[in-house]
C-alpha positions in Angstrom: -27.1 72.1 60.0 -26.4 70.3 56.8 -23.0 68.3 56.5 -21.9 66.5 52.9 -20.1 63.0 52.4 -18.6 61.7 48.9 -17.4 58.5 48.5 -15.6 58.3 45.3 -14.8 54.4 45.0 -14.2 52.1 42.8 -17.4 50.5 41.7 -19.2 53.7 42.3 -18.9 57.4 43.1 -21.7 58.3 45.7 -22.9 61.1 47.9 -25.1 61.7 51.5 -26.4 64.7 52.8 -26.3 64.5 56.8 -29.0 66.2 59.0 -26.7 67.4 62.3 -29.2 68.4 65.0 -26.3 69.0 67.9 -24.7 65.8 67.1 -26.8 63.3 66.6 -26.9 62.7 62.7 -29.0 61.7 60.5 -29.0 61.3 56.1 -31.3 63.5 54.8 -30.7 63.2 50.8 -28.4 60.0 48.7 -27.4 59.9 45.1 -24.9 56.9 43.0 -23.3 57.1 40.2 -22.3 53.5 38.5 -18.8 54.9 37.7 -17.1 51.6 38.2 -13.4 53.4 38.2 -11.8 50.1 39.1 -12.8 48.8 35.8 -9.8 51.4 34.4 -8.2 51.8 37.4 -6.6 48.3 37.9 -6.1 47.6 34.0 -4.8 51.3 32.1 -4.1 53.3 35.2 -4.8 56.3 33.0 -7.9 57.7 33.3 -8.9 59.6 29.7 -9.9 62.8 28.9 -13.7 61.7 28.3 -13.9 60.1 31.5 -12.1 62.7 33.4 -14.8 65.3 31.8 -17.5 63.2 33.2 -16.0 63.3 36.9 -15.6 67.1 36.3 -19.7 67.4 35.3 -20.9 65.3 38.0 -18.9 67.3 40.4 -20.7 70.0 39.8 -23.8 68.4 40.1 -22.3 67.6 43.6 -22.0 71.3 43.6 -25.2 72.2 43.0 -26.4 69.8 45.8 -24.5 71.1 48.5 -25.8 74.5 47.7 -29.4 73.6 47.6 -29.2 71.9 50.8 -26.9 74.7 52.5 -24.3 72.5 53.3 -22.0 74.1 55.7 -19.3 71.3 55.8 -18.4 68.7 53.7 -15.6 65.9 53.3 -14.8 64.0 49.9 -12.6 61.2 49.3 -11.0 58.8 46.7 -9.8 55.5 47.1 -7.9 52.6 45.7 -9.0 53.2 42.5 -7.8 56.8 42.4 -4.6 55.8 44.0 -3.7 53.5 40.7 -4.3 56.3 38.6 -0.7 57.4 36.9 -2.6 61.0 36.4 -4.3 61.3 39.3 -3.6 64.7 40.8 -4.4 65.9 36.9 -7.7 64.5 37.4 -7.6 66.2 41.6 -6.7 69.2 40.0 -9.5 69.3 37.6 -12.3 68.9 39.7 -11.1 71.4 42.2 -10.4 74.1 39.8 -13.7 73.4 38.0 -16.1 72.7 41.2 -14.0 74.1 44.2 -15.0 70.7 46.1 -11.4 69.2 47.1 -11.4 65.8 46.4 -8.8 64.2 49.5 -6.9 60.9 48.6 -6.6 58.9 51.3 -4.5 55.5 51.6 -5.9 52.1 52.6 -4.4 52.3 56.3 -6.2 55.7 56.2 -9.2 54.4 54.7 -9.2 51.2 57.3 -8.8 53.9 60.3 -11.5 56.1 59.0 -14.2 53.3 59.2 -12.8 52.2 62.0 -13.7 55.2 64.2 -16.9 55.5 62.7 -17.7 52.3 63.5 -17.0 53.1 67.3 -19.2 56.4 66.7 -22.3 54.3 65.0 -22.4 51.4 67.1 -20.2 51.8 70.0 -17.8 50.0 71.5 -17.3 45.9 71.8 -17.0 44.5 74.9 -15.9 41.6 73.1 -12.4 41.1 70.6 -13.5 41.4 66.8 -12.7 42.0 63.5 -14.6 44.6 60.9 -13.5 44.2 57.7 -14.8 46.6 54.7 -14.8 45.1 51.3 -14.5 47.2 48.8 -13.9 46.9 45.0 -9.8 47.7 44.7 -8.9 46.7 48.6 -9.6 45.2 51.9 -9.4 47.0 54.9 -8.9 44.5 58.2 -8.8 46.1 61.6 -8.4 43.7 65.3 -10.3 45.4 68.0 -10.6 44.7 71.0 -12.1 46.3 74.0 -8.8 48.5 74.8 -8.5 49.7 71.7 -7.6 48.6 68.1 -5.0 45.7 68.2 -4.0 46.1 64.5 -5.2 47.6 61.1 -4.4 46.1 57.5 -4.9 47.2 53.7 -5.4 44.4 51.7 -5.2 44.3 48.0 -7.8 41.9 47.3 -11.0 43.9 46.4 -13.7 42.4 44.1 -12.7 44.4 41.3 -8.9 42.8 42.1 -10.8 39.1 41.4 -9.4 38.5 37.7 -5.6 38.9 39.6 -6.8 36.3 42.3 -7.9 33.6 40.5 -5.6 34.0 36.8 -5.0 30.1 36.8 -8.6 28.5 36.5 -10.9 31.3 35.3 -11.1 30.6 31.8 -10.5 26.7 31.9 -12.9 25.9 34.8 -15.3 28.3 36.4 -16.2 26.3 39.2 -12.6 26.5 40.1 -12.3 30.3 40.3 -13.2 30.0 44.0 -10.4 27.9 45.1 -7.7 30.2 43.4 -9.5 33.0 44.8 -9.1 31.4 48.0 -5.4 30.5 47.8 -4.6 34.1 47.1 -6.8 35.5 49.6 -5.5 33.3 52.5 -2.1 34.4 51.7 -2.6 38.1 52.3 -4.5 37.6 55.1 -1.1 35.9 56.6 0.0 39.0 58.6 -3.4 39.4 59.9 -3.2 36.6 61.9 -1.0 37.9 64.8 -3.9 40.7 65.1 -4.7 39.8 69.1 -7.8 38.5 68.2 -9.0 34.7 69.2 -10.2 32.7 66.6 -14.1 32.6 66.2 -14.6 36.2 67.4 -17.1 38.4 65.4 -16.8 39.7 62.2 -18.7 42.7 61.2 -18.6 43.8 57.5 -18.7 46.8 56.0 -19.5 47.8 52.3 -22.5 47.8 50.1 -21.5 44.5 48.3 -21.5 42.6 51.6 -25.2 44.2 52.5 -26.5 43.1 49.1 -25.4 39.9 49.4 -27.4 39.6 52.8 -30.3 41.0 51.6 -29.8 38.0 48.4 -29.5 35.4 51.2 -32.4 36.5 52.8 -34.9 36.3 49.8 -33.1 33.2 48.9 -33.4 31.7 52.4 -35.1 33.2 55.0 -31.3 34.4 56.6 -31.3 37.7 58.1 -29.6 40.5 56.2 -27.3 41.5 59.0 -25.9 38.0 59.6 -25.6 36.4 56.5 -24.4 32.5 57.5 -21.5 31.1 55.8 -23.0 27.5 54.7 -26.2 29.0 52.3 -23.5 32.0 51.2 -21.0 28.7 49.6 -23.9 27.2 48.2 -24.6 30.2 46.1 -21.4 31.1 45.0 -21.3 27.9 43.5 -23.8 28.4 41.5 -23.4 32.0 40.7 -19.5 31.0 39.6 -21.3 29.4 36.3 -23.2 32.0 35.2 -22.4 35.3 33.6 -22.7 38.5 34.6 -25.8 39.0 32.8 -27.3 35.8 33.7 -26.7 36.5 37.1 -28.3 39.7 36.8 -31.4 38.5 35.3 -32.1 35.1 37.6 -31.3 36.8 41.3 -33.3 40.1 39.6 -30.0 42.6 41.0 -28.6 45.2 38.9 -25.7 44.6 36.6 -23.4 46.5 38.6 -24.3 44.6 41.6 -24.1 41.1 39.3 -20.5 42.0 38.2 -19.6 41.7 42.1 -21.4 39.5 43.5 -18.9 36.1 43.1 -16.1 37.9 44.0 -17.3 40.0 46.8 -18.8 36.8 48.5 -16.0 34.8 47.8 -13.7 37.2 49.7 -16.3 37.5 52.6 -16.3 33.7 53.1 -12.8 33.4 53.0 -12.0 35.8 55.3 -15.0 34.6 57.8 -14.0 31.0 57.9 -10.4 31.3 58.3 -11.1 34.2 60.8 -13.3 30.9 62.2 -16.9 32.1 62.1 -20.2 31.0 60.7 -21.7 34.2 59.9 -20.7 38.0 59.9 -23.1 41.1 61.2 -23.2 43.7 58.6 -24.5 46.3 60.3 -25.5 49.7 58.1 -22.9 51.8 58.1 -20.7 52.9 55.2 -17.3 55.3 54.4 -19.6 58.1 54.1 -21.5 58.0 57.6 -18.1 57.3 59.0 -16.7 60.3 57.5 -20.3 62.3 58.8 -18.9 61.8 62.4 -15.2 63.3 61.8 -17.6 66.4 60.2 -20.1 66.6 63.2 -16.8 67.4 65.4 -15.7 69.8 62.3 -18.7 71.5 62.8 -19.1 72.1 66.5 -15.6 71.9 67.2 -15.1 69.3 69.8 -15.8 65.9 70.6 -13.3 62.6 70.7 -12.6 63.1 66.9 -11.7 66.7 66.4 -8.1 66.1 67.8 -7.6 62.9 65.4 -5.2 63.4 62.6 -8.1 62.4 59.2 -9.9 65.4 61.4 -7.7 68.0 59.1 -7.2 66.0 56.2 -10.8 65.0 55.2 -12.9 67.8 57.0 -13.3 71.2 54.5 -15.7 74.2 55.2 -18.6 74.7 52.5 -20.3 77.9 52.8 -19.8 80.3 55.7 -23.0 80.8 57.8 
């Protein structure tokens, strides 16, 4: 059976088509849009007409997809970008009424909890404390686990496309200063963090399509592997990046603009949060808000397992066609 997964974030809006063959799952079909919402999310908190049309049009697209694929099930949220919207249960509304695809909006604690349990679901259990941390581009979500359980979950506002607010002193006088504001600001919400349960030096494992394109930079750059990017090569090229635009930085690491736009502030908030955590390099394994959200459906769909009695079950878990 088919299952469906949209992500509607705030440097893109993106979609999965899951393969469930009795539970073990599998992504079958993956489209993006570069909708970067946080670009108007976290400066007008309006969303316009035009751009509301074009959520509307490419929800129907979405539409059309879970249709050709027989989807039975499908689950589609919005995140921090949505949530600083002024009109955003107009804009809800609209692509409902025009697509019949509910579009959920979930909080950060709820977005934090959702990756957390697919995290246990994709890669199990630790038998070790950690940390996983998703950066995404309005928040970050920072959960303590430990082997009996998570010890503590947080929703930070310090996303990449947050930067500008994090580092307002120095970014116009002197660029190779941006970092250390960025720092200061990002240290200080990371202060109630600390009493998470979790010893110093444990792993970090980072979620989030920015982090897994800065590992796979790193690696062409120095040999690193992608899923354990080290901290000491990741400083050395935020320095540099710092200085260069975003289209410079586009054209000399050969990444896309989108991806260019991100890449300072993403990796700046990555090595923050990994050094004070005190670690030399994160795992970033391959799992993202929309395979986490796949798990919750699996359960939707046969109606069981250790998710179906979870409270996001409900809330993010809608039927598409009837079989």
């Amino acid at each position: 059976m088919k299952l469906g997964a949209i992500d509607v974030g705030s440097q893109s809006i993106r979609i999965s088509i899951f393969e469930d063959e009795n539970g073990v799952i599998s992504r079958c079909h993956a489209e993006f849009e570069p909708i970067a919402l946080g670009k108007k999310g976290f400066d007008n908190r309006v969303l316009g007409k035009e751009s509301i049309d074009a959520l509307v049009a490419l929800f129907l697209h979405f539409k059309r997809l879970f249709n050709d694929h027989a989807v039975i099930a499908y689950g589609a949220v919005a995140t921090s970008a949505m949530r600083n919207f002024s009109n955003r249960h107009e804009i809800l509304t609209a692509i409902e009424e025009a697509s019949g695809i509910e579009l959920v909006l979930i909080g950060g604690e709820e977005e934090a909890e959702l990756n957390y349990q697919g995290v246990l679901d994709v890669i199990g259990v630790s038998p070790h404390p950690r940390w996983l941390v998703d950066i995404g581009g309005g928040s970050v979500e920072l959960i303590a686990d430990t082997p009996e359980g998570r010890a503590g979950l947080w929703s930070l506002p310090i996303g990449s496309w947050r930067f500008p607010e994090l580092c307002q002193k120095n970014a116009v006088v002197a660029p190779n200063l941006v970092i250390d504001d960025a720092v200061e600001a990002i240290e200080k919400a990371m202060v109630p963090c600390q009493e998470g349960g979790v010893p110093s030096g444990s792993e970090v494992v980072a979620l989030g399509g920015n982090v897994r394109a800065l590992g796979w930079l790193l690696e062409k750059r120095n040999g690193s592997a992608p899923e354990a990017p080290p901290m000491a090569p990741l400083k050395e090229l935020l320095n540099e990046a710092v200085m260069l635009s975003t289209e410079e930085r586009s054209a000399h690491y050969e990444i896309s603009e989108s991806r260019s736009e991100t890449l300072v502030s993403t990796g700046v908030i990555l090595y923050t949060l990994a050094t004070r955590l005190g670690v030399s390099e994160v795992s970033t394994p391959h799992v993202n808000l929309r395979r986490c959200m796949a798990a919750f459906l699996s359960t939707f769909a046969h109606g069981s397992g250790r998710l179906h009695t979870h409270e996001l079950h409900d809330k993010i878990c809608r039927a598409w066609l009837v079989s």
